[in-house]
N, C-alpha and C positions, 0 to 999 in steps of 0.2 A: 504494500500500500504506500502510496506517496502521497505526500505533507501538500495541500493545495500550496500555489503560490500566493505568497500576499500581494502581488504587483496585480493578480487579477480582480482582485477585491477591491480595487482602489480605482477609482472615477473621477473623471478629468473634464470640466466642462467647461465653453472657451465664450465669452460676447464679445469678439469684437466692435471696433466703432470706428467709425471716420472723425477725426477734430479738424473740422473746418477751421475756425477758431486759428489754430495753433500750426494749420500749412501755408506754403506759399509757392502755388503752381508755379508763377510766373518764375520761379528762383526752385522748379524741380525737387519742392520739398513737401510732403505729404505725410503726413503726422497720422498715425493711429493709435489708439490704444486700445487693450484686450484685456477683460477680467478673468481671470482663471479662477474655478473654482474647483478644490481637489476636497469629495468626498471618502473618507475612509469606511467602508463596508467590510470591514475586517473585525476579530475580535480583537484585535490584536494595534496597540499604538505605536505608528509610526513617526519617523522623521523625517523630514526631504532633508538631504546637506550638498545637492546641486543640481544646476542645470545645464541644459543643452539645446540649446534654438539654432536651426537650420532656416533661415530665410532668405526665399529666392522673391525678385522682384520680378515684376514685369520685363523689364529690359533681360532678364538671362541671370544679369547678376546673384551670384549668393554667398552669405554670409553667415556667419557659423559664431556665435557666441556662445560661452564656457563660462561657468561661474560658480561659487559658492551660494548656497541658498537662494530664496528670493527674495528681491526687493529691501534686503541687507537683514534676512532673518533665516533662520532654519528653522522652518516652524515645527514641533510636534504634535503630531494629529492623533487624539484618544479615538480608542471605536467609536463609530458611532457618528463621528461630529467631521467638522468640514474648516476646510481653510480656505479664503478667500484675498486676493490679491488683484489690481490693476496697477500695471505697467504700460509700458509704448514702443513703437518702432517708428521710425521715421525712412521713407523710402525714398527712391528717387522717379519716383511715375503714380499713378493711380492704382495699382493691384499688384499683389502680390500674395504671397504664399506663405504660411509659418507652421511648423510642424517643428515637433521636441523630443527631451527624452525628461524627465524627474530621477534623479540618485536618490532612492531614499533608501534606509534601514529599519528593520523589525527591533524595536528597541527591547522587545523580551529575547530574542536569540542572536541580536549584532550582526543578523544576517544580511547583506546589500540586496537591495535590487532596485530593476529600471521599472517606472512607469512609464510607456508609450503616450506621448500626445499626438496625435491623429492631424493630418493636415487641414489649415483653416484659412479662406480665404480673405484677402484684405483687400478692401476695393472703395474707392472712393465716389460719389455719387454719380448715376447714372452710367455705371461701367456694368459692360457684358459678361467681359471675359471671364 
């Protein structure tokens, strides 16, 4: 018998947003931000202690950022409960792409693993693509 994983127990859900506000087409800069919210469905209390963003822009470009925690925290997620964070990405066109990974650890067994965050689109109003 094998030990379910806890990375499958754990739920990742994304709202991106366009900040009009805070872009400037005319100077190829397009502001977005994204709340992530990571539900723990496990018995079992986790920690995230980093991350990993893959984002490809519209033009091709992609860029890879690496980091401890989020948002300058390692949050610890008890069963049951949920963490909640809004960040930003700034592009250089109207859409693009963001998909991840979360390090997090089983703080009962020090065990590592990834949670998968699933690719999420970023598009600034009235965009198709």
């Amino acid at each position: 018998m094998t030990a379910p994983v806890l990375g499958e127990e754990i739920r990742v859900d994304v709202e991106p947003a366009f900040r009009e506000d805070e872009s400037a087409p005319e100077e190829q800069r397009f502001v977005f931000s994204y709340t992530i919210t990571v539900h723990n469905h496990s018995g079992h209390s986790m920690q995230l202690l980093a991350r990993h963003w893959k984002i490809t822009q519209g033009s091709g470009k992609v860029q890879e950022v690496r980091g401890k925690g989020v948002v300058g925290q390692q949050p610890l997620i008890g069963p049951g409960q949920t963490f909640r964070y809004t960040s930003r990405a700034i592009l250089d066109g109207p859409v693009g792409v963001m998909e991840g990974a979360f390090t997090c650890v089983d703080t009962a067994t020090q065990r590592p693993f990834e949670v998968a965050i699933a690719p999420f689109r970023l598009a600034g109003p009235n965009q198709v693509h």
